[in-house]
Backbone bond lengths (Angstrom), bond angles and torsions (degrees), N, CA, C in turn:
res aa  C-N    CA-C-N  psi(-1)  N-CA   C-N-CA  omega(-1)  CA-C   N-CA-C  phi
1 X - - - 1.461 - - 1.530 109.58 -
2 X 1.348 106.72 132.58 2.124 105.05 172.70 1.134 111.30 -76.33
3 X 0.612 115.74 130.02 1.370 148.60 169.90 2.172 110.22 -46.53
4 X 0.859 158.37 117.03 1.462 126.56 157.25 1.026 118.53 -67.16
5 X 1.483 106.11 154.35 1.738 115.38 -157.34 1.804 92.01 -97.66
6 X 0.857 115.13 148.52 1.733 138.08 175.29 1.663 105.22 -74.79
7 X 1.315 114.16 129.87 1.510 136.73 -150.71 1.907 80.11 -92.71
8 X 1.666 97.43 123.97 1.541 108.77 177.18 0.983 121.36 -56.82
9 X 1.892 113.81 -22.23 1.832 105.97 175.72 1.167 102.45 -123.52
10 X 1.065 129.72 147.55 1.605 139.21 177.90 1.482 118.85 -143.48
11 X 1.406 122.73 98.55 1.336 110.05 158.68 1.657 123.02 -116.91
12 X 1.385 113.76 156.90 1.349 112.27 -143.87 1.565 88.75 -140.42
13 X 1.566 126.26 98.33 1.356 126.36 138.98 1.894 89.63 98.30
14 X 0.640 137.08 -4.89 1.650 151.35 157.03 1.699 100.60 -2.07
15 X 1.297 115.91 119.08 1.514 119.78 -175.75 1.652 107.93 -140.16
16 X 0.890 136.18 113.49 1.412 140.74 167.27 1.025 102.31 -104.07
17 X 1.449 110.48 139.41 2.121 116.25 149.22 1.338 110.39 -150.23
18 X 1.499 108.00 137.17 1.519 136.30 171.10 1.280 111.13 -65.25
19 X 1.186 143.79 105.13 1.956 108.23 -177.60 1.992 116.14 43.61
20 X 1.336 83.33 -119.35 1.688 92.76 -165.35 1.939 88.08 -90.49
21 X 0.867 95.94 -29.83 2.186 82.77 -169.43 1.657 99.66 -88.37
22 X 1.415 88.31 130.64 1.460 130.82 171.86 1.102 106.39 -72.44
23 X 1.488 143.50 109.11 1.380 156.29 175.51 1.371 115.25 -76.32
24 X 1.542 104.85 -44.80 1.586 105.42 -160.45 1.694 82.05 -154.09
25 X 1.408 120.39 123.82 1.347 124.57 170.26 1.302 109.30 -115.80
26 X 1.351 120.35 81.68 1.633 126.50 166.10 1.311 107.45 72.21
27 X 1.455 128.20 65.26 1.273 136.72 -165.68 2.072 104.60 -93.26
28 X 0.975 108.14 108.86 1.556 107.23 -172.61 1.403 94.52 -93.84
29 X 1.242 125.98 165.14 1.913 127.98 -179.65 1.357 91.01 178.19
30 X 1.883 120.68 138.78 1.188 136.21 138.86 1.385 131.27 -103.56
31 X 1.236 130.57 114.53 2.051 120.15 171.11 1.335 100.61 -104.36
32 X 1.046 108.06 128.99 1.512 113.51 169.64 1.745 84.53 -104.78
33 X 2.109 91.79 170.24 1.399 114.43 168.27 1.492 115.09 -69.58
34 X 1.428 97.10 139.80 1.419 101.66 175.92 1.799 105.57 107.21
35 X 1.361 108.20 -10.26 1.852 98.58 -165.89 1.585 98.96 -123.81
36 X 1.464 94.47 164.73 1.331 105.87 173.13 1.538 114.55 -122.35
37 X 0.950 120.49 125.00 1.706 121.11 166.62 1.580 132.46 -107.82
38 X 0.781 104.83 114.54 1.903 105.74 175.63 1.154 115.25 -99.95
39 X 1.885 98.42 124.57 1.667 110.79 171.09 1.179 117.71 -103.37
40 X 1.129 93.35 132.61 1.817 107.93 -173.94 1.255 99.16 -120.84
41 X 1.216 108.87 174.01 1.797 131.64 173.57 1.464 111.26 128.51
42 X 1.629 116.16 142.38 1.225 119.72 -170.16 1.605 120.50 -52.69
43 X 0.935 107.43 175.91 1.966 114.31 176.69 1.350 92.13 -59.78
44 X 1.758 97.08 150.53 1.390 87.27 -173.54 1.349 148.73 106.39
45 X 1.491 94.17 -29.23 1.490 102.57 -174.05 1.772 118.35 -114.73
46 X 1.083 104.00 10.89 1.761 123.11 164.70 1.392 99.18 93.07
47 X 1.097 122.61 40.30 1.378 125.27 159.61 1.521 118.22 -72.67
48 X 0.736 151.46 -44.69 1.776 178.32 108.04 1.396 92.57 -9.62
49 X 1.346 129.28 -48.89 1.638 100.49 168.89 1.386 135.47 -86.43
50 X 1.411 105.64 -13.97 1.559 113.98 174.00 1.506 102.93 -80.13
51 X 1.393 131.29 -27.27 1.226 108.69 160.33 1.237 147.92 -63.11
52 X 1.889 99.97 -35.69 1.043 103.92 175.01 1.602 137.47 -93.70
53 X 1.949 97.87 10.99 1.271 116.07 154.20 1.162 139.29 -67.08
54 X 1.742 96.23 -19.55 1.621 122.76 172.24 1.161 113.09 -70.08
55 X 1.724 101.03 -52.32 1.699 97.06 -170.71 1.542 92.88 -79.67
56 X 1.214 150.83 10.12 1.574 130.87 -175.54 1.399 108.57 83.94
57 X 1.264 135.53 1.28 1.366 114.66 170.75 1.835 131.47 -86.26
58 X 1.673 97.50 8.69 1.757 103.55 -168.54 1.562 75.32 -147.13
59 X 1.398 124.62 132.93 1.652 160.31 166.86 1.766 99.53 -67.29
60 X 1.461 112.28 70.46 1.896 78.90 164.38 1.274 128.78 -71.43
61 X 1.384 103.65 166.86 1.368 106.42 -161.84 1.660 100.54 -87.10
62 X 1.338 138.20 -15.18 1.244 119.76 171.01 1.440 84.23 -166.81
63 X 1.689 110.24 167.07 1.370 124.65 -164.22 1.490 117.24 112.11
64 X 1.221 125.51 174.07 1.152 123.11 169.96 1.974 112.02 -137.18
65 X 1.433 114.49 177.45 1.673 119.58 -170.54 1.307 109.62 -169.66
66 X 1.565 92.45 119.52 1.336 114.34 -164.27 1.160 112.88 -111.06
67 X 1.111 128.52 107.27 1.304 130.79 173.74 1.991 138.32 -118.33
68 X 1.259 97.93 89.61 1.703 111.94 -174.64 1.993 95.06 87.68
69 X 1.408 111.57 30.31 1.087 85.17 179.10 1.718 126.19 112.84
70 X 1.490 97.07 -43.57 1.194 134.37 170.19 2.063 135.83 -68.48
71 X 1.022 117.05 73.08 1.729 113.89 179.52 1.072 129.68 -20.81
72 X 1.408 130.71 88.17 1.718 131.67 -142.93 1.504 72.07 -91.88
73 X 0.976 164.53 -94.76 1.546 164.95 -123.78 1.508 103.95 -62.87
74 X 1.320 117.49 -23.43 1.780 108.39 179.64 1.811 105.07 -135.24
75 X 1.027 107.76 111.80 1.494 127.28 -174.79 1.522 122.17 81.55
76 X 1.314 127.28 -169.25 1.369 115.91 -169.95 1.794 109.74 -123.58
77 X 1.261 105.95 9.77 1.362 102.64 -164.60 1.500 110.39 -71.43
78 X 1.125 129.88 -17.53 1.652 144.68 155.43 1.736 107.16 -39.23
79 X 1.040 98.53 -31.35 1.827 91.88 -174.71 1.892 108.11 -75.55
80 X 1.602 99.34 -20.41 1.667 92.88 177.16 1.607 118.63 -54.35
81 X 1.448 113.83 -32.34 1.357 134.23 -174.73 1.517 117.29 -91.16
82 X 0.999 105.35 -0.68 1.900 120.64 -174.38 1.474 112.00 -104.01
83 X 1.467 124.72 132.84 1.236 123.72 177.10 1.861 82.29 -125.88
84 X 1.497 98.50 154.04 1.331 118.57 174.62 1.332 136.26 -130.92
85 X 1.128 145.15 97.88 1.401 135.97 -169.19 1.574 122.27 -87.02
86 X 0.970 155.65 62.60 1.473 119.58 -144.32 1.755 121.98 -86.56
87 X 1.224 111.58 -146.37 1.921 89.27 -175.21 1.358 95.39 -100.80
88 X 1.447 112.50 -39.36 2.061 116.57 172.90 1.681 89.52 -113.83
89 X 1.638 84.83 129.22 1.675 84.77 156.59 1.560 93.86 -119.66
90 X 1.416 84.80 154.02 1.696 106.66 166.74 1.285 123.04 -106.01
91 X 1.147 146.91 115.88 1.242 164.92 -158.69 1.691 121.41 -113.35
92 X 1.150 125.09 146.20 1.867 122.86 166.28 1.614 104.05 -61.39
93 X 1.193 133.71 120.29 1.237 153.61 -152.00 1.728 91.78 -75.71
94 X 0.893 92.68 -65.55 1.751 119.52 177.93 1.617 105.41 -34.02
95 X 1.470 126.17 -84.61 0.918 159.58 139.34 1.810 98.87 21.72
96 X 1.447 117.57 133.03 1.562 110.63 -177.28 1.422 94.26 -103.92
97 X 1.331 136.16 177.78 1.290 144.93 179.59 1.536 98.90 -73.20
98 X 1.393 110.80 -59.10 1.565 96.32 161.46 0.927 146.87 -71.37
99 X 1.319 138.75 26.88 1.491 155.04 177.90 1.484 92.04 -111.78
100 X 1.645 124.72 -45.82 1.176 116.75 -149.70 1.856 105.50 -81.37
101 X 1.593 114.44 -14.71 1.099 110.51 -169.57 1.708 77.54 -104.01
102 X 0.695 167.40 -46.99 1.807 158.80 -179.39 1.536 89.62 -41.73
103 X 0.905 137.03 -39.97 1.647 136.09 -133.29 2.012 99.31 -101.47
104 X 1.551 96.12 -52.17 1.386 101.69 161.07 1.553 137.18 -70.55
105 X 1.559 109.75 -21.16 0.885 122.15 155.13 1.792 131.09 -56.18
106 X 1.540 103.85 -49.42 1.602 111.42 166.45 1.279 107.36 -71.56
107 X 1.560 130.77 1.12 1.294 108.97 177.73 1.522 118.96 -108.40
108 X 1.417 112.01 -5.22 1.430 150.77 -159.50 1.496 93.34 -116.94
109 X 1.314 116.42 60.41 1.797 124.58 -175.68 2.012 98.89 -93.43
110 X 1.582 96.46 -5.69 1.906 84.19 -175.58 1.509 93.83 -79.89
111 X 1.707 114.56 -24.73 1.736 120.10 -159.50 2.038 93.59 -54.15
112 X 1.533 107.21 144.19 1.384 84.78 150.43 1.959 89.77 -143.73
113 X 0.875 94.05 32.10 2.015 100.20 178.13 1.814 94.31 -146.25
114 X 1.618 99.76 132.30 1.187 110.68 161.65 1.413 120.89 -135.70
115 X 1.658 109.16 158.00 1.558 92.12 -162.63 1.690 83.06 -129.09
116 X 1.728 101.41 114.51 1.573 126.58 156.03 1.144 114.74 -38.17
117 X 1.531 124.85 -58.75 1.354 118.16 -128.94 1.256 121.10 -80.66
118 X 1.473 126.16 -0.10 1.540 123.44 168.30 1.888 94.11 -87.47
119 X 1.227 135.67 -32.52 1.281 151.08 154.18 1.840 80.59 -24.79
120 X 1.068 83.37 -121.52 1.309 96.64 -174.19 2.355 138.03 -13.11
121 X 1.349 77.62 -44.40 1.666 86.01 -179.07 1.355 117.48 -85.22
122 X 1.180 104.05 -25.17 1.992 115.19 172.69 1.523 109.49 -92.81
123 X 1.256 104.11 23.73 1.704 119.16 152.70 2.104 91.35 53.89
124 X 1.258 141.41 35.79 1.460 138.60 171.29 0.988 106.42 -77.62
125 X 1.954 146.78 -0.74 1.262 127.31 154.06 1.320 113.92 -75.25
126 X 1.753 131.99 -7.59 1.307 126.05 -169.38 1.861 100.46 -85.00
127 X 1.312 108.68 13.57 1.860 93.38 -172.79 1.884 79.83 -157.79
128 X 1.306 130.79 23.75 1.278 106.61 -170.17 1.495 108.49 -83.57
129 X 0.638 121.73 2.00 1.990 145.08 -169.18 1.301 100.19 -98.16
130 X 1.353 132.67 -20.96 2.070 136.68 164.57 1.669 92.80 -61.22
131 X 1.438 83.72 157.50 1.878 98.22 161.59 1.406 96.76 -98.98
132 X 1.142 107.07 144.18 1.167 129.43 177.26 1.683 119.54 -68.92
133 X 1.193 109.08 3.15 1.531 108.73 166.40 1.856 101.15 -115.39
134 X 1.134 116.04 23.06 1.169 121.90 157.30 1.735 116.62 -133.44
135 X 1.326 122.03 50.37 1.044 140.25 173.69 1.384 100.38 -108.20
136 X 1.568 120.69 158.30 1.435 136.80 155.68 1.148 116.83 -69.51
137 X 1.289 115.72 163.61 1.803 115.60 167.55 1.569 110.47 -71.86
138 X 1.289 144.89 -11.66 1.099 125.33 156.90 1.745 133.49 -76.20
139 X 1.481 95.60 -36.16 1.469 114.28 159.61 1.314 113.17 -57.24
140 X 1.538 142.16 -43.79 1.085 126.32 173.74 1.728 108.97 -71.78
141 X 1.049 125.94 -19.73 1.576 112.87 -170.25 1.403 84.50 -90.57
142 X 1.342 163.65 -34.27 1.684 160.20 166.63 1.509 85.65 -34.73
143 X 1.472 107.92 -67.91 1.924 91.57 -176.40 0.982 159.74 -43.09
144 X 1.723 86.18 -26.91 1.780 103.19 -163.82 1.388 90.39 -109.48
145 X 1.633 120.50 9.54 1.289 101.21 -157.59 2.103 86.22 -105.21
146 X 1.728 111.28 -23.90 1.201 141.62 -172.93 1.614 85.80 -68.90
147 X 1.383 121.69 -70.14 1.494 122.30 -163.33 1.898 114.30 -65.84
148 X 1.178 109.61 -10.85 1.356 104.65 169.15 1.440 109.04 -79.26
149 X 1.212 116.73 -58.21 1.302 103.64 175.90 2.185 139.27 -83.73
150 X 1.501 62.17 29.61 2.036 81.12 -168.40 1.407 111.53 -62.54
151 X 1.212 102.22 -46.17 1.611 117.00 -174.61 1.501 108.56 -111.07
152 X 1.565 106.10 54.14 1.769 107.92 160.91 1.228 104.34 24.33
153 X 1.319 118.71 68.09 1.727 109.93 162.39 1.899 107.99 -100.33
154 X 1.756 109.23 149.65 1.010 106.53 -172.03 1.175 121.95 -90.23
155 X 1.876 130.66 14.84 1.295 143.96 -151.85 1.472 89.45 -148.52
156 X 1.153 132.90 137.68 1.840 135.47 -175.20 1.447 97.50 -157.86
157 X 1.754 102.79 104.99 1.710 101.04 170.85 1.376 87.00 -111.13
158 X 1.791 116.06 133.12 1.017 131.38 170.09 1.258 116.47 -126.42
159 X 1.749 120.39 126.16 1.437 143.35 -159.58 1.517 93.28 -88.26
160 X 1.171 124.74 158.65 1.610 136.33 -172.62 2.063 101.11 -20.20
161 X 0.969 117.71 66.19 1.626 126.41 -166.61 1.772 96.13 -59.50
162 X 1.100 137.69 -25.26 1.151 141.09 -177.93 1.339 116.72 -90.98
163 X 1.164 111.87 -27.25 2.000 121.92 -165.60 1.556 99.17 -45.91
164 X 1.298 119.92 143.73 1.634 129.28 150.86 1.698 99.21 82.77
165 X 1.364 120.01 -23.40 1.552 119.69 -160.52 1.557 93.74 -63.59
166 X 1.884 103.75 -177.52 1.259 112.30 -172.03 1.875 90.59 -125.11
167 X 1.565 120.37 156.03 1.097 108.18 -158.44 1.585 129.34 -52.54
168 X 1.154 96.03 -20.24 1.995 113.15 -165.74 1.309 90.68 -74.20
169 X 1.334 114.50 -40.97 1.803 109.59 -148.48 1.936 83.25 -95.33
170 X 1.151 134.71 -21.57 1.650 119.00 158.59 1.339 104.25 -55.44
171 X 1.430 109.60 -77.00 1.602 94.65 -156.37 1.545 128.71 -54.52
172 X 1.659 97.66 -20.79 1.330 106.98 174.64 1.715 106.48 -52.87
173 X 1.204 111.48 -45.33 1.590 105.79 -172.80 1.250 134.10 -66.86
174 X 1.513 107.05 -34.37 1.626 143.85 158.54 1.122 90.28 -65.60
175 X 1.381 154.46 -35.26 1.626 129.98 175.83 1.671 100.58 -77.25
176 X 1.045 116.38 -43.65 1.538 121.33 -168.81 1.935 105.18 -61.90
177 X 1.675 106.99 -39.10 1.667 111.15 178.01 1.388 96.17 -52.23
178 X 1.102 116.27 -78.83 1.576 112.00 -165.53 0.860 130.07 -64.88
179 X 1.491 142.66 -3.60 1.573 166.21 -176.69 1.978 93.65 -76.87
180 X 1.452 95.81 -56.88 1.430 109.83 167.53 1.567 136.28 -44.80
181 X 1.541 85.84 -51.85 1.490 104.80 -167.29 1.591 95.97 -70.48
182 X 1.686 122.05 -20.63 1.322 102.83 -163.58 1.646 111.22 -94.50
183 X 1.657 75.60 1.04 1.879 77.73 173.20 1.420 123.75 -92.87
184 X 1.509 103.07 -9.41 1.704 112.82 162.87 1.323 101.30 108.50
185 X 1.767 119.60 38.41 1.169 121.04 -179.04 1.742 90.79 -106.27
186 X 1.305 105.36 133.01 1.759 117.40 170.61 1.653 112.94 -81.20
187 X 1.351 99.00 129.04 1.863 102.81 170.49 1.309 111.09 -132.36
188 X 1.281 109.32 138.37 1.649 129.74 171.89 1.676 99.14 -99.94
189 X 1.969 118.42 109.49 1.346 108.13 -175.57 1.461 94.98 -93.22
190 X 0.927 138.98 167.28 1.659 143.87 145.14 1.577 105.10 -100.52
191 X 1.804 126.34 127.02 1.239 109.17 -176.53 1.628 87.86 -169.23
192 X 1.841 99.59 152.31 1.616 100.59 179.10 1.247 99.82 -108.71
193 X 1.440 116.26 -1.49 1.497 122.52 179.36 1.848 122.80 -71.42
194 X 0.842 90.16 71.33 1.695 101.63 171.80 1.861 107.97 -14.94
195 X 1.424 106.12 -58.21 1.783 118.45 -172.05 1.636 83.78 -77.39
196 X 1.169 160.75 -31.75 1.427 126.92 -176.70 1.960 104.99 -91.80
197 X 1.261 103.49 -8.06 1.572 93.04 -179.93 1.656 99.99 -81.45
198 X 1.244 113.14 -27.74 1.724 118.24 -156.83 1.940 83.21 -86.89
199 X 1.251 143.16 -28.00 1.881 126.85 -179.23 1.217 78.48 -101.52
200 X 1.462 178.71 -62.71 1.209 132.84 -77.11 2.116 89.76 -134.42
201 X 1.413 93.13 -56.67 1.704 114.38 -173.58 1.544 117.22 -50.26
202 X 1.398 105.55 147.71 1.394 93.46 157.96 1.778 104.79 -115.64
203 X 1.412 102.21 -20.41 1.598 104.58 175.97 1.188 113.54 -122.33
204 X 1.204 129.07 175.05 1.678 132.54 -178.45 1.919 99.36 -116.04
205 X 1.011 115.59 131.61 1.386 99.55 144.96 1.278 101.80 -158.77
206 X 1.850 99.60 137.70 1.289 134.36 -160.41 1.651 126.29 -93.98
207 X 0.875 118.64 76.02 1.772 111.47 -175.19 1.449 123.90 -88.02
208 X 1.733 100.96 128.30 1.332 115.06 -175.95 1.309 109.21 -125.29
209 X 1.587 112.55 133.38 1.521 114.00 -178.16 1.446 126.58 40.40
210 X 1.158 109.56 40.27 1.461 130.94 -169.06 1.038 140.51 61.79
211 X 1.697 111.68 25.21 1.603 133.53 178.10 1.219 125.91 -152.62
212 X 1.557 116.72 105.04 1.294 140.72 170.85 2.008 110.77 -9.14
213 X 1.549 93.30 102.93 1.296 76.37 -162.74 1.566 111.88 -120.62
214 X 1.593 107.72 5.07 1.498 127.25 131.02 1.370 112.98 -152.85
215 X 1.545 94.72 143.93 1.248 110.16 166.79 1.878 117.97 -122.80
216 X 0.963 114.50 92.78 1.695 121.22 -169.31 1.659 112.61 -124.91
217 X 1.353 121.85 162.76 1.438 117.81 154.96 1.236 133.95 -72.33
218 X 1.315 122.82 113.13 1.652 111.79 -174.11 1.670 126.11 -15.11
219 X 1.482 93.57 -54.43 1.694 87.16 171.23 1.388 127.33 -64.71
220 X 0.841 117.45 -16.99 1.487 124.58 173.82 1.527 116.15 -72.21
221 X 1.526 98.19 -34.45 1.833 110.61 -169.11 1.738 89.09 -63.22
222 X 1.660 102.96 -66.50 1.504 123.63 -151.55 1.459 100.89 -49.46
223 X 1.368 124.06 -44.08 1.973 128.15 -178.64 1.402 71.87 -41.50
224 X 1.253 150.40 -127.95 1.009 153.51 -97.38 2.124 120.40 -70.40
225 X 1.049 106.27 -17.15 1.525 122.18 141.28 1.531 142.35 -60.34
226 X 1.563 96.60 92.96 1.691 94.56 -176.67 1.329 123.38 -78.54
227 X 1.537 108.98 -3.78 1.421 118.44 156.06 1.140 147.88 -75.82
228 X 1.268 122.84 -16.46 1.394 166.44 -66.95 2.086 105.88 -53.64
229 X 1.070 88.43 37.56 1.448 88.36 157.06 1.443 116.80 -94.05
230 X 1.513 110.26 167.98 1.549 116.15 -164.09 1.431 104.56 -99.24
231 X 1.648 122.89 -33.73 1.179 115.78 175.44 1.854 129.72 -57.02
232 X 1.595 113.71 -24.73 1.285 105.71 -159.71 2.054 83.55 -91.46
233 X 1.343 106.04 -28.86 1.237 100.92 177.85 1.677 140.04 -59.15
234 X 1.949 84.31 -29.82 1.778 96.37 154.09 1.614 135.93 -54.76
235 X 1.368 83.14 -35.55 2.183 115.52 -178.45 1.341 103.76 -66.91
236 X 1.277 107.88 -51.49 1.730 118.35 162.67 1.364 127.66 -31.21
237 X 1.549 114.14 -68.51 1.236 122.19 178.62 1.287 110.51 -61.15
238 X 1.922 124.33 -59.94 1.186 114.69 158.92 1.522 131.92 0.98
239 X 1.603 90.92 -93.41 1.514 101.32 177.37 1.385 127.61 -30.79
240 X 1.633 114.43 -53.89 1.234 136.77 171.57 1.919 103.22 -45.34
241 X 1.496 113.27 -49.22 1.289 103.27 177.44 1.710 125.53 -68.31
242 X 1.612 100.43 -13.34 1.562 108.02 -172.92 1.538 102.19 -74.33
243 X 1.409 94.12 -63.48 1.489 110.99 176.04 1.869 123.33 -43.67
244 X 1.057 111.14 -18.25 1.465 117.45 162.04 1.308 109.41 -74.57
């Protein structure tokens, strides 16, 4: 008999607080391989910190994060399996695009598979010789969008992955998500873009004031849209939760 396989991201009861504001109040979430999820919810609502509790950059204050298996809260070996995008990356100014992926590469000595091909298709050898604090805002999101998936990781949280791009270099990436996804790599998107949650997702989950306040499959959301847009259908569920 198979066994079911254990969902690559897992967080369980997740609590942050600033002072008196509550960031994240017991945020539970599963991704298994193979799916895609998009988080939405306005500024504000601990989106930006549940991610970056994932990747390790914000300490929650209680909960736990599971990643491939791996104890994201005690040691670092979880990051071998993690790709990261964020919405601004910051970079060594100095530093050329090609130095900076040589540089991560010698530091990334567990990697022994790398994957070119967003390298490659978002054309970043034609400027990799710039410093990277003289790049555009689309050229830097080609990078970060190249360095998430550099080192074949099997977990990919990606921050507005589309923002600022020009159309070729979107769809290129949206071809590359699902190219992924069918290989059984899990992604957490963050996005305010309604049209990339509706091609990209297979589930929605919605955070408000720091608590998951749906989590469903797109198709499930959209039945309930006589417009068939996704936004009035979010307002929907809402309501439905007030009204209880």
């Amino acid at each position: 008999m198979n066994q079911p396989s254990l969902p690559l991201l897992k967080v369980a009861g997740l609590t942050k607080r600033y002072g008196k504001y509550e960031a994240l109040r017991g945020v539970d979430l599963e991704i298994n391989a193979g799916e895609i999820v998009a988080l939405m919810g306005p500024n504000g609502s601990g989106k930006s910190t549940l991610i970056k509790s994932i990747v390790g950059l914000v300490y929650p204050d209680r909960g736990s994060i599971q990643i491939a298996g791996h104890d994201a809260r005690n040691g670092t070996v979880y990051r071998r399996v993690l790709g990261y995008m964020p919405q601004v990356a910051r970079y060594p100014e100095t530093l050329t695009v090609g130095e900076l992926f040589r540089l991560l590469t010698e530091l990334r000595r567990d990697c022994t598979e790398y994957d070119r091909e967003l390298y490659d298709e978002l054309r970043i050898e034609s400027f990799e010789h710039k410093q990277l604090g003289m790049l555009s805002g689309g050229q830097r999101q080609r990078v970060s969008a190249a360095l998430a998936f550099y080192f074949a990781p099997s977990v990919l949280l990606l921050d507005e992955p589309t923002a600022g791009l020009d159309p070729v270099s979107t769809e290129t990436i949206k071809a590359k998500i699902r190219a992924e996804q069918q290989r059984g790599k899990a992604f957490l998107i963050t996005t305010h873009s309604p049209q990339d949650a509706m091609e990209l997702a297979h589930r929605l989950v919605y955070v408000y004031e720091g608590k998951i306040r749906i989590d469903a499959p797109l198709e499930a959301i959209m039945a309930v849209s006589a417009s068939g847009s996704l936004m009035p259908a979010i307002a929907w569920y809402l309501q439905t939760q007030v009204e209880r």
